[in-house]
C-alpha positions in Angstrom: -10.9 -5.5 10.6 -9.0 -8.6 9.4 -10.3 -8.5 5.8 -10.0 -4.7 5.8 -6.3 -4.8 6.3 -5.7 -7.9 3.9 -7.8 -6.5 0.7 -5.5 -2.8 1.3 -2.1 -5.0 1.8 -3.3 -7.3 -1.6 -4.5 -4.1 -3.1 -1.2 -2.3 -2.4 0.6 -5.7 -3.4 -0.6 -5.1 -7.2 0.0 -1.9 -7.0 3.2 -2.0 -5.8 4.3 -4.7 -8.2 2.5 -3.4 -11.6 4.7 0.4 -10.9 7.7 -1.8 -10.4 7.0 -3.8 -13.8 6.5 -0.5 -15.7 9.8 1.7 -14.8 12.4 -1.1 -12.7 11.9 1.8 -10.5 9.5 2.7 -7.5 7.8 6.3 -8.4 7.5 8.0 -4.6 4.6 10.1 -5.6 1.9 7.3 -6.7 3.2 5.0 -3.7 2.0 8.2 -1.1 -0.9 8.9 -2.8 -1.1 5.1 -1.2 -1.9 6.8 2.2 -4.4 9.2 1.8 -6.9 6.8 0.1 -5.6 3.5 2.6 -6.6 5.7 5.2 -10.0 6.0 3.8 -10.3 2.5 3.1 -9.2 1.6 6.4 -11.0 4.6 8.5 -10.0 4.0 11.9 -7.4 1.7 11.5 -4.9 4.1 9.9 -2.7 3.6 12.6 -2.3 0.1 11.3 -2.2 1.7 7.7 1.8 2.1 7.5 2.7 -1.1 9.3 0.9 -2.9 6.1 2.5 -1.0 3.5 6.0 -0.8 5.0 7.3 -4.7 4.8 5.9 -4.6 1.2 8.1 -1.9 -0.2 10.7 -3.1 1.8 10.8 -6.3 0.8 10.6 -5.3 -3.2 
């Protein structure tokens, strides 16, 4: 469960940061496209999904 949620939080990490890089600005429609495959990735933990993702665009 531990490495499930830290390859989606580095994964989301690059992500975040490359769309950030590009436009200076965060596009909302690739960021929740986030959710749907996170919450394959992370099958039953998509409870925990959010609480990942959530610091990280908050803290950029």
């Amino acid at each position: 469960m531990k490495t499930t949620i830290t390859l989606l939080a580095i994964f989301t990490a690059i992500f975040v940061l490359n769309a950030h890089n590009d436009s200076h600005e965060l596009p909302p429609i690739p960021i929740l496209g986030i959710y749907p495959s996170a919450s394959i990735v992370a099958g039953t933990n998509t409870k925990i999904t959010p609480n990942v993702l959530l610091p990280m665009l908050s803290a950029l």
